[in-house]
N, C-alpha and C positions, 0 to 999 in steps of 0.2 A: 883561490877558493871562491865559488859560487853560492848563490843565494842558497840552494839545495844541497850542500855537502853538509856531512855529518860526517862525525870525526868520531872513532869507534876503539876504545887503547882495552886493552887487557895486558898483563903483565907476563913477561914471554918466559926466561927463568927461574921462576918459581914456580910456573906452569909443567915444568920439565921436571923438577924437582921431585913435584907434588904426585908425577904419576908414574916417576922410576919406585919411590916410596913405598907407593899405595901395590905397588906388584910384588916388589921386594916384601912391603909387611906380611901380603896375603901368601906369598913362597914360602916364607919364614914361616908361619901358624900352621900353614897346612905339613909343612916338615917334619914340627915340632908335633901335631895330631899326629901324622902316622907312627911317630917315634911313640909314643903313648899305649904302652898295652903291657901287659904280666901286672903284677904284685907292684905296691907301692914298695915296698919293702918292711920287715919282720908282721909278717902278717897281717897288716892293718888294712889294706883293701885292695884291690884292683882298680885298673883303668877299663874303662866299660867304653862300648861304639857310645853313647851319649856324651862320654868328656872329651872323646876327640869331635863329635862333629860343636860342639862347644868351644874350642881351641878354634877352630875353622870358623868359626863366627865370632870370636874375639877379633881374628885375623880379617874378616869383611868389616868389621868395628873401626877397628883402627886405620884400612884403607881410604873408609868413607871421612875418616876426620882430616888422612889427608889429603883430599880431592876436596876438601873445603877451602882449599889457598888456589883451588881454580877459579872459584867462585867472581871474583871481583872483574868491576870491568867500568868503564866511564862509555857514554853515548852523548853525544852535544849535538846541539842544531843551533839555526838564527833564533831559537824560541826558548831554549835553554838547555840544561844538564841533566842527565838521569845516571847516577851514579850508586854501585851496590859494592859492597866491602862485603866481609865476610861474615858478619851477622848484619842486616840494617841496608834499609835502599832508600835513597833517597829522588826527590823527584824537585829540581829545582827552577826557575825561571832566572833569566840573568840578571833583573833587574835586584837580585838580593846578595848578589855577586859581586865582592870588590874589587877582587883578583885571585890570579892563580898564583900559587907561590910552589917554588920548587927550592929550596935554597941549600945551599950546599953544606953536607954533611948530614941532609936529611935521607931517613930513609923512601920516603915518598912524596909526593904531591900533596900540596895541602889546597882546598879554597876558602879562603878569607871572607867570609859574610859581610852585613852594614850591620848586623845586630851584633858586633864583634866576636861571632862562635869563628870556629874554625872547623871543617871536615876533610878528614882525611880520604886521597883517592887513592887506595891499595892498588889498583888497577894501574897506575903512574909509578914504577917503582928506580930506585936509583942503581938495581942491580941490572934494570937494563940499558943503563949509559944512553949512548946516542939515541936508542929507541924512544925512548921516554920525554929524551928532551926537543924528538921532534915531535912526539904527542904534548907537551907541556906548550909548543910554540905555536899549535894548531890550536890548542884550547884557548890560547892569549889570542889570537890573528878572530878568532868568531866572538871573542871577547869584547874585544874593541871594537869591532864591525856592532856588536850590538850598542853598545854605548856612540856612539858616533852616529849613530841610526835613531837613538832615541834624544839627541839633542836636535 
């Protein structure tokens, strides 16, 4: 790795997951709308065009919640970490960075602070096996290169 590589991980399977889902919810809802019409039953009301395009917008509802497991991603330079999970982004310099930890049985990547917080990196996940752990070994290799640089 060179002075100018950035190392860029998003998580590959549950990216796939997120958007068989998100097609599958919005198939279902709109299904489930056009099924929607007569009498509810013993008189009490009808299904009206407003409750199915209603149903149809449940169904874009619940797509967009889950196209939010796409959301995550790590970005690293010589200069530091920019890292976004699925609510919260965070914007780091390495010098506050102890390590990367990936440790087994986790479900993801974590980085270990000096102010002993820890952040999780959604984007590093353990459902993508080798993928992750050669993003886990790229994050450690500019890791060290930074520390080694600043002594």
């Amino acid at each position: 790795m060179s002075e100018t590589d950035v190392v860029r991980l998003r998580p590959y399977r549950i990216r796939v997951v997120a958007w068989i889902s998100a097609a599958a919810l919005l198939v279902l809802f709109s299904l489930i709308a056009t099924s929607l019409h007569g009498p509810t039953g013993q008189g009490q009301g009808t299904f009206q065009r407003g409750d199915q395009a209603a149903m149809v917008g449940l169904g874009v509802l619940a797509a967009l919640a889950c196209l939010l497991f796409t959301r995550p991603r790590v970005e690293a330079d010589a200069r530091g970490l920019r890292v976004r999970n699925l609510v919260g982004s965070y914007d780091l310099p390495w010098e506050v960075v102890r390590a990367v930890r990936f440790n087994r049985g986790t479900p993801w990547a974590t980085l270990e602070l000096y102010d002993d917080d820890t952040l999780p990196m959604l984007a590093v996940q353990a459902a993508d096996k080798e993928r992750a752990v050669a993003g886990v070994r790229s994050l450690r290799t500019l890791h060290e290169r930074h520390r080694a640089d600043a002594l």
